[in-house]
NUMARVEX-818990 format. One record per residue (C-alpha): x, z, y. Coordinates in steps of 0.05 Angstrom, whole numbers, plus 5000, padded with zeros to 4 digits. Example, Ala and Ser with C-alpha at 12.3 -4.5 7.8 and 13.67 -1.06 7.14 Angstrom:
524651564910/527351434979/
END
This chain:
438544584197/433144334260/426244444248/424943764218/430243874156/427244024090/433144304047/428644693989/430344763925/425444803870/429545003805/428845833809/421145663827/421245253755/424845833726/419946263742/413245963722/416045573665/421445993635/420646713652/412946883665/408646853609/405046193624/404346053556/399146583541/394846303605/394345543583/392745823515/385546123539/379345703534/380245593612/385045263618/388344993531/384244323544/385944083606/394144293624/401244383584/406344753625/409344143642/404143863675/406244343736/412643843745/407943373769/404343813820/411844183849/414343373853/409043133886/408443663934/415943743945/416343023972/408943104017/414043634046/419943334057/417642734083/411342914119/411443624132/416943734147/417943214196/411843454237/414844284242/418444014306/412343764348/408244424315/412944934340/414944484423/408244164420/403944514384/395744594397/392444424467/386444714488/381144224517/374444584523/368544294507/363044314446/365843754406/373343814390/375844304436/382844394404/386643744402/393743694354/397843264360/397642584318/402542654272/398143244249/393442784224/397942404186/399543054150/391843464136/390442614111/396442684061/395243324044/387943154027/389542533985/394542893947/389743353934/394743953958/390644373991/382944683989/382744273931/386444903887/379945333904/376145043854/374145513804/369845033752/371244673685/378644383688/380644843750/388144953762/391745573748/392045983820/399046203796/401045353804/398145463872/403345993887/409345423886/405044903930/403845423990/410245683985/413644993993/407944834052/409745394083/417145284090/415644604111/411544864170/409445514177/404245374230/401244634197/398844944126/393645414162/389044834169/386944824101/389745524069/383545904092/379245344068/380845494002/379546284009/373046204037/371045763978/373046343938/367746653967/361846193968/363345983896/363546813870/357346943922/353746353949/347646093919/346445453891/343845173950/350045423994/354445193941/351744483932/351444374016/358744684027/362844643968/364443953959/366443854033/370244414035/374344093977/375843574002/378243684072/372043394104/370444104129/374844694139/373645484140/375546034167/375646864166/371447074225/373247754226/377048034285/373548194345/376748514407/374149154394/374849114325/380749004293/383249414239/377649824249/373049344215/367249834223/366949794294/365048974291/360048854350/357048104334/349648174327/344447814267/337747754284/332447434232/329046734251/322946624225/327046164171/328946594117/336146824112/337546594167/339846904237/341146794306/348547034313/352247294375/358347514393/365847474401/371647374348/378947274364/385247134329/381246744292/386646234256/385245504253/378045614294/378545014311/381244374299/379843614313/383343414241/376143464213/369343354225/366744144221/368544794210/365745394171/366445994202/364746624145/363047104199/361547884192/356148174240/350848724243/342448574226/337849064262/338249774225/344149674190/348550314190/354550454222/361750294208/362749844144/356249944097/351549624151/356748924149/353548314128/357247614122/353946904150/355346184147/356446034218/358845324216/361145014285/356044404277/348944644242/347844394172/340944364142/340544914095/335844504056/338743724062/345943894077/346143484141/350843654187/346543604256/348343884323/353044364361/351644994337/352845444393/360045604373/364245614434/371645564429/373446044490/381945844487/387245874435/392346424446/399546304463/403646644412/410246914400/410746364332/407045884293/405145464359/402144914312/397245364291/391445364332/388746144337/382946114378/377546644415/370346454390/363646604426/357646514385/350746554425/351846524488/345645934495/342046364446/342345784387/347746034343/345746084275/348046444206/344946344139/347146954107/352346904042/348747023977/341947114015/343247854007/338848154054/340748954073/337549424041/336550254072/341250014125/346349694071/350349044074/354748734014/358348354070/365148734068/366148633995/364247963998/369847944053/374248264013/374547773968/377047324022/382147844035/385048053973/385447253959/389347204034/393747774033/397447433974/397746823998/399947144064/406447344021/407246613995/407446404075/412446994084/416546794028/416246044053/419346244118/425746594076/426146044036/426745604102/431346034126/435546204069/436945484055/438145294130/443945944126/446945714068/447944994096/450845184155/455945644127/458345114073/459744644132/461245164193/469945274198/471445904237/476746444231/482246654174/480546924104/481547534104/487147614043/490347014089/491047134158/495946724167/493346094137/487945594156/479945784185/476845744129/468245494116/463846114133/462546144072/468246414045/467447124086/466047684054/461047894106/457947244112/458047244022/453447914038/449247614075/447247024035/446447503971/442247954013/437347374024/437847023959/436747673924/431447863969/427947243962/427247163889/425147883885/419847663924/418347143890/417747393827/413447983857/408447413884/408046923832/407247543779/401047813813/398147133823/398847093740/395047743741/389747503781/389146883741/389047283673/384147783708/379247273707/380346813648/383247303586/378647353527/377748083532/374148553582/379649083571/385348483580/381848313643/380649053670/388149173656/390648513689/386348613752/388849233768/395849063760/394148553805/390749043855/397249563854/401549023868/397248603927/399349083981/406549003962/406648243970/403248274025/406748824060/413448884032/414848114036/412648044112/416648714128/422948374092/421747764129/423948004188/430448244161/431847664120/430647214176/434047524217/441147464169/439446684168/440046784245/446147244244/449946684188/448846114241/452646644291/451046374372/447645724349/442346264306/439346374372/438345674392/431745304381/435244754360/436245104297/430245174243/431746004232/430146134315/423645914297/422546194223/424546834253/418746874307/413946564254/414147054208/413647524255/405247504247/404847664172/406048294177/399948294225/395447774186/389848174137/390448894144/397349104181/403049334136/400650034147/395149964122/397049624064/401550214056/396150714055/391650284009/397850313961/398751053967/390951253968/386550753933/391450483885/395151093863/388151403851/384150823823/380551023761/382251753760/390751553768/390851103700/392650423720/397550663761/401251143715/401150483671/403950083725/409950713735/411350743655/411950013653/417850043694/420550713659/419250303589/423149733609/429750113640/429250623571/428250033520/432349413551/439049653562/444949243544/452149243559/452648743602/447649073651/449549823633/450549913711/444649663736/440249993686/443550713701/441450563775/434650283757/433851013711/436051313775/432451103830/425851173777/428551823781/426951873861/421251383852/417051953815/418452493856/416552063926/409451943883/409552803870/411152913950/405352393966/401252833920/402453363941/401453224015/394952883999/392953593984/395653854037/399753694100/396252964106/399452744166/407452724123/403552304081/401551884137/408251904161/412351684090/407051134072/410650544086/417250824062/412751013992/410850353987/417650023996/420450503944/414550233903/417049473912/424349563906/423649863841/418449423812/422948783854/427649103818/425449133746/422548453757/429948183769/433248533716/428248173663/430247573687/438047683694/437147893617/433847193604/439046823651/444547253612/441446883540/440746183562/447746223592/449846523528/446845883504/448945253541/456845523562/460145463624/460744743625/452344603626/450944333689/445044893694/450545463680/451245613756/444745703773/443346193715/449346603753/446546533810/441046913770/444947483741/448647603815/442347623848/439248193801/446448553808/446048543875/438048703892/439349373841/445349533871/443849413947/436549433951/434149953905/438250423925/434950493989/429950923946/434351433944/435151474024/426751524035/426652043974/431652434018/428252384085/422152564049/424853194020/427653374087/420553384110/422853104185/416553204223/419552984300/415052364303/409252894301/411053414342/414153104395/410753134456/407652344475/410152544548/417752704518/417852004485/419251664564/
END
């Protein structure tokens, strides 16, 4: 498949929110019964899936060989190329894109948001960061703006006409948010601040497909403390708007220093910002919470960006091996090479019809609806976190979703890399050539395990904060959930891959007693495991996740026969949780066995011995 090929398929992503999660009980509650039926979504995934094919799509080939140029300058000093425009104008008219931030009367589910980004994504990896951040920082101004901020910026933001971004990342400050150097000092107009200093990696910092963009940017006042609690957030936009008429005036100081030139996602234009260095940058400060003793509430407004981002940073993941997968399976139908192997004597056969190759497709198809599932199921939970009628319901919801946010994020950009990678090895020599879509997918993806917090440290958010959120609770309900379903759902048909579901719980539990344990004592093992913890944590939730919907595949087959024309694809369904269980999980019991062993050689090896 080239780059400009959209080959998606949509029916397991209509399984999913329409047959197997629990959409029902969300477009039941007062936010939502009035205004959307589940099959109202058909419009949204139709719409969308032809914006991609047709526009999107087309556009992935000038975004990866083309890509952004840097111009300099204080007006537009990114420049895309045309046919960008053509797409951030459809996108906006479709209403595709910031558009699902809204959070007021008639809002859309986020979990229908999952679908769209996921299907953007595939389409281009690099075009749908123009107007995916958007979206999180309205999440922010709408839960922490005032009025004021909210009337000026909302509606703008909405609709395209302005974008934002997550000024975060400085050079000195990376994952060590703490250490952010970019200065606030007060004007004599209250709230807000002359800003300086330097953020990079900043995605989509600029652009010349709109007419301004809203940089949320974190930065010091004078007195705050050290390291995180001294953080406050500002509205740095790149042209000044009147905090009090909303008019967008002048060049606000915001100098776009150069995009960088990156391993993937060329259409995406990442750029180093200076703020200040005329002395006229300024920040009206989010919420108009001023520090107090030294305090800032900037890094949980942030985080709030964040939390929002990491999970859609899954749904790009997953959009890249969904790209892939599809590309893979093309090619092998159509690709004639070599014998069969119970025919060596005969005619080459299609690719397809080696066993090796077979693995390889099942490996991403399996991997790919586990994560899936995984993503769209936590976006539910946020979405039922916030709208169910109870404050228990909404307590237990959002912490389901919190246990599993560092899984999509980190497990899904992990697998990426593997997954792509088999779409690369299925296409054999012409894998590696740019010609073909997976050379790119495969250096795309590449940044989410980078983007939001690196993998690691989603891995040691899942093994410290979430494990011990609450005194322990929520996540001992989030373990017995999975034990509850393997005890309670077992059937013949599936006697296999709930003995190795009961099994690799088994291991499961005792990796969580080893992290205990070490958290109590030898803290750098637990260090050392974290990553493997938290992909023992995925694969068996993945794996649970897949099972429940094998059993419901296994019914509606039961149903329709082998002659429906939907039979296929609900075998596709009951292969793909057979093989995830059977050649996924079981990589639990591998990291349960390299835990025991204790193997502490990445410690104590010398740093001079590892030349």
């Amino acid at each position: 498949m080239p780059h400009n090929q959209f080959l998606m398929n949509t029916r397991d992503i209509k399984f999913v929110i329409k047959e197997w999660l629990d959409m029902e009980k969300l477009l039941s509650l007062p936010a939502y019964k009035e205004y959307y039926g589940i099959d109202d979504i058909d419009n949204f995934l139709d719409v969308n899936f032809k914006v991609c094919r047709d526009v999107m799509c087309p556009a992935n080939k000038e975004a990866d060989e083309i890509g952004c140029t840097y111009v300099g300058g204080n007006e537009h000093a990114v420049v895309t190329p045309d046919i960008f425009k053509t797409v951030y104008k459809t996108i906006m008219d479709a209403e595709l894109g910031p558009q699902f931030g809204f959070r007021g009367d008639g809002k859309i589910p986020l979990s229908w948001y999952a679908p769209i980004l996921e299907m953007q994504s595939a389409a281009s990896a690099a075009i749908v960061m123009f107007w995916c951040l958007t979206q999180g920082a309205t999440t922010v101004l709408q839960e922490f703006g005032t009025q004021k901020q909210k009337d000026i910026y909302l509606s703008k933001m909405f609709s395209g006409e302005w974008s934002g971004t997550m000024g975060l990342t400085e050079p000195g400050a990376g994952s060590e948010v703490g250490a952010v150097q970019s200065k606030a000092v007060p004007t004599d107009i209250p709230h807000v601040y002359k800003m300086t200093g330097t953020k990079c990696f900043i995605t989509s910092g600029d652009t010349d497909l709109n007419d301004n963009v809203i940089h949320l940017m974190l930065a010091k006042t004078p007195g705050a403390k050290d390291g995180t609690p001294g953080i406050s957030l500002f509205i740095v936009p790149k042209f000044w708007v009147d905090p009090e008429t909303g008019a967008m005036g002048a060049w606000n100081d915001v100098t776009t220093v150069g995009i960088e030139h990156k391993m993937g996602i060329h259409g995406s234009s990442t750029c180093t910002l200076s703020m200040g260095d005329n002395g006229n940058c300024l920040g009206w400060m989010v919420g108009e919470k001023e520090v107090v003793d030294g305090r800032g509430v900037g890094m949980a407004q942030m985080f709030a960006f964040m939390n929002e981002e990491r999970l859609n940073t899954g749904l790009f993941t997953l959009g890249c091996i969904t790209s892939a997968y599809y590309a893979a399976l093309e090619y092998t139908k159509v690709r004639v090479q070599s014998k069969h192997s119970t025919n060596p004597k005969g005619p080459s056969v299609r690719i397809i019809e080696h066993e090796d190759v077979r693995r390889m497709l099942m490996y991403q198809k399996a991997g790919m609806e586990a994560i899936r599932a995984l993503i769209y199921q936590s976006y539910l939970y946020r979405d039922l976190a916030v709208d169910a009628e109870t404050p228990e319901e909404k307590q237990y919801f959002d912490d389901m979703f919190m246990i599993n946010n560092p899984l999509c994020k980190a497990y899904s950009s992990d697998m990426a890399r593997i997954l792509t990678g088999e779409a690369v090895q299925c296409h054999g020599g012409y894998g590696f050539m740019e010609e073909y879509a997976p050379a790119s997918l495969y250096r795309d993806c590449v940044i989410h395990g980078i983007w939001e917090g690196t993998n690691f440290i989603q891995a040691q958010d899942y093994t410290g904060r979430k494990f011990t959120m609450s005194g322990g609770e929520p996540f001992k309900k989030w373990v017995a959930e999975i034990d509850d379903f393997v005890a309670g759902q077992k059937t013949d048909e599936f006697a296999a891959e709930f003995a190795m579901m009961a099994d690799a719980m088994v291991s499961f539990k005792n990796i969580v007693d080893m992290n205990a344990a070490w958290t109590a004592g030898d803290k750098q093992m637990k260090q050392l495991f974290a990553t493997r913890t938290m992909h023992a944590g995925a694969r068996v939730y993945c794996g649970k996740l897949l099972l429940s919907q094998a059993l419901l595949a296994a019914k509606k087959l039961a149903e329709l026969g082998d002659d429906h024309y939907d039979a296929n694809f609900y075998k596709g369904k009951i292969a793909s949780a057979k093989f995830y269980i059977m050649n996924h999980v079981t990589d639990v019991f591998g990291f349960e066995k390299s835990m025991k062993a204790g193997d502490r050689s990445a410690i104590n090896v010398p740093e001079d011995a590892l030349m």
